[in-house]
C-alpha positions in Angstrom: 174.6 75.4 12.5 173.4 78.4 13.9 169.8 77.8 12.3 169.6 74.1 13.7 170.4 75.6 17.0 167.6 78.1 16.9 164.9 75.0 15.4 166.2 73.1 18.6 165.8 76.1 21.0 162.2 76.2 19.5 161.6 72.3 19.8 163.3 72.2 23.8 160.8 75.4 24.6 158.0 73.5 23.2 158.4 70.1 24.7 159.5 71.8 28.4 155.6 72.1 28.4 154.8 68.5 27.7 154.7 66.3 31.1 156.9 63.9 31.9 159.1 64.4 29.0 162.9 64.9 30.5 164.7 67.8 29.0 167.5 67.7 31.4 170.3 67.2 28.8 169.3 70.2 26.5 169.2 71.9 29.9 173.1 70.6 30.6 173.7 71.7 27.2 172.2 75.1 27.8 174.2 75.6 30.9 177.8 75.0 29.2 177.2 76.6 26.0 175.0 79.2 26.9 176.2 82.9 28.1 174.0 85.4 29.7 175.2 89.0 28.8 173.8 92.9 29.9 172.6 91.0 32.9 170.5 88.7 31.3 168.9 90.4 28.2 171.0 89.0 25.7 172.9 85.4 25.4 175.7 84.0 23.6 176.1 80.4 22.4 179.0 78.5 22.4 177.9 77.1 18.8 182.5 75.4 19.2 181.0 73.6 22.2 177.4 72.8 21.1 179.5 71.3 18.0 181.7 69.4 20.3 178.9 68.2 22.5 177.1 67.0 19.4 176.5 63.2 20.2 174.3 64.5 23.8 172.9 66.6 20.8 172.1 64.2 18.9 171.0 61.8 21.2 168.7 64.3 23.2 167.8 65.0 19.3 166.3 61.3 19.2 164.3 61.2 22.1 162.6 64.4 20.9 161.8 62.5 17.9 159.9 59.9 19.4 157.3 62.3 21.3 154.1 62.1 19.6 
């Protein structure tokens, strides 16, 4: 799980730079599952949560999928 959620970090980072394409529910997810700690030099994901949110995943997932 951990190493899908690292591929989809990657795939969210690279697609943020593509125009038009809406990453605004991988940013929801980021939001919820994602913890900032030392004041913002390390995180912590919520990998229960990302599980549990896994059809927005998935979905979100899809879309990616289609962008050329």
């Amino acid at each position: 799980m951990k190493r899908f959620l690292i591929t989809v970090f990657s795939m969210g980072f690279m697609l943020s730079a593509r125009a038009g394409f809406d990453n605004s529910a991988w940013d929801g997810l980021l939001k919820k599952n994602v913890i900032e700690l030392k004041g913002g030099q390390a995180s912590q994901v919520n990998y229960a949560g990302m599980q549990r949110d896994h059809a927005i995943l998935k979905t979100y997932l899809n879309a990616t999928s289609k962008v050329s």
